[in-house]
N, C-alpha and C positions, 0 to 999 in steps of 0.2 A: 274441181268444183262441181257442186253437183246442183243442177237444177229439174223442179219439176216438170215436166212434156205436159203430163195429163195430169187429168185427177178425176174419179167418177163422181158426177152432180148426179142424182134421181132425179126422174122428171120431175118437174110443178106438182103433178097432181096428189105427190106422197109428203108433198112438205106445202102444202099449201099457205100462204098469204092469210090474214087473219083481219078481217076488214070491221071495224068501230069507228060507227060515225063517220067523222070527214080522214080517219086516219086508217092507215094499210102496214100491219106490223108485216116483216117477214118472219118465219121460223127460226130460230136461231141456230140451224145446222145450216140453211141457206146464208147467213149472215157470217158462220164461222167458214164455211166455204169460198167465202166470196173475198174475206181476211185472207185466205191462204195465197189466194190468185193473186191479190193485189201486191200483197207481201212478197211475192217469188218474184213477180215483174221489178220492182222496187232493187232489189237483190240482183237480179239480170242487170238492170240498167247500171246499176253501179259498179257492178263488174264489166260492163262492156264501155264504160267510158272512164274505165280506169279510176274509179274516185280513191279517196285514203283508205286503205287498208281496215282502219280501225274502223271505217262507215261500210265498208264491205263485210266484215267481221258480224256487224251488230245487226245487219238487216237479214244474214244468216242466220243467226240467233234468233230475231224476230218470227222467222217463217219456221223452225222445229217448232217454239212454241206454241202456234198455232196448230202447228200437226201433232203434235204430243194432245195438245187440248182434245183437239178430234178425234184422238184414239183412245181418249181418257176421261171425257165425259160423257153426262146424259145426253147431250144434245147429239152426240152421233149416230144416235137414227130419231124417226119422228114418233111422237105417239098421239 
């Protein structure tokens, strides 16, 4: 099974926050970064307390997705 250790975040100040009015978007390379972390945790957890196969199977699924998107769209660096 393979899960991710790391993953390189850039600091804040190359994907900065985008502040309108009383709202604070973040960049969407921080937001798809932030899907991957959550994603692998998700996938750890469920392989560490044993869940069904087929829910182990599909949160695996979930997290390439999100790393193919990272390596596959605009949003993989800022502009």
């Amino acid at each position: 099974m393979f899960f991710l250790e790391n993953i390189f975040v850039p600091p804040i100040k190359f994907c900065p926050s985008t502040k309108g009015g009383d709202m604070v978007s973040e960049h969407a390379h921080t937001v798809l970064l932030r899907k991957i972390l959550q994603s692998n945790i998700r996938l750890g957890d469920a392989h560490l307390n044993k869940k069904d196969p087929s829910m182990v199977l599909a949160r695996w699924v979930e997290l390439q997705q999100f790393v193919n998107v990272l390596f596959t769209s605009n949003t993989s660096g800022c502009h």
